[in-house]
N, C-alpha and C positions, 0 to 999 in steps of 0.2 A: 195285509189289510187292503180292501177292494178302495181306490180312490171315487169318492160321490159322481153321481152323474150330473150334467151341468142339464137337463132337461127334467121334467120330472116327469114320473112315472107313465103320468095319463097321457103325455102328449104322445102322438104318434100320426102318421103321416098321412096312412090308410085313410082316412076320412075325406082326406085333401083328393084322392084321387079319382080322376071320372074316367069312367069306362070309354074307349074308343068308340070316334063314330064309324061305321063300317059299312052305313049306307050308302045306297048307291046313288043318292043323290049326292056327295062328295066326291066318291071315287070317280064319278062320271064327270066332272070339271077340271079341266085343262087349265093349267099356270097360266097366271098373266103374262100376256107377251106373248105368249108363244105364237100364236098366229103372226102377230113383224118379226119375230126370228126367223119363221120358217119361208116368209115374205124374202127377207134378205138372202136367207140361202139359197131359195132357187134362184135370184137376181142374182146372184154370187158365179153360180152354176151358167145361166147365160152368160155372163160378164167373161167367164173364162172359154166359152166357144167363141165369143164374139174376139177374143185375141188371135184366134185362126186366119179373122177377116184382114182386110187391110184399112179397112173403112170402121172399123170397129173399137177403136180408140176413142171416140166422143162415149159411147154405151160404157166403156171400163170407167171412164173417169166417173161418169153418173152414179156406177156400181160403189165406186171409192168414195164417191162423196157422202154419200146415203149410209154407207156402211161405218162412214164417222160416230156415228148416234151409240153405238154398241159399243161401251166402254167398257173393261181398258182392251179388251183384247180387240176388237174392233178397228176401233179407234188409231194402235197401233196398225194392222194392217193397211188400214185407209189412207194412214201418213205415208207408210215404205209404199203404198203402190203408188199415188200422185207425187211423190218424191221419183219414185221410178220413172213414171213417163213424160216428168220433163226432161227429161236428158234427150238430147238432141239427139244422139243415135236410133234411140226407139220412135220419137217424132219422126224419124226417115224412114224407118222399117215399118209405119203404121201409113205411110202415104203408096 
């Protein structure tokens, strides 16, 4: 014997569904954010030539600090690199 169904027969889900929008006035809109992510990665990008320089340590920390905002992965980066450049060996390799 078939156990009853807990739905009844009428209900079905089809009705609930809407067709995708597929115009291109959606597909043509960019996530939020994404323009200061893509702000941060080129800074990210300079931030890592300006390690080349000697003089370029005040630009990294700028990069670390800015780059706090972008949680969590961010955010940790931002700690391990101002964590990194206070160490007194890198304060003498950046002068």
């Amino acid at each position: 014997m078939k156990p009853p169904s807990r739905l009844p027969p009428t209900t079905s889900l089809s009705h609930r569904l809407k067709p995708m929008d597929t115009s291109a006035e959606t597909a043509a809109q960019p996530p939020p954010g994404e323009g200061y992510l893509s702000f941060v990665g080129y800074l990210l990008i300079v931030a890592g030539a300006f390690c080349l320089k000697p003089r370029g340590r005040r630009f990294v920390v700028t990069a670390a600090v800015i780059n706090l905002v972008n949680f969590p992965h961010g955010t940790t980066v931002g700690i391990l690199v101002l964590h990194g450049l206070a160490r007194p060996a890198v304060v003498r390799a950046f002068r």
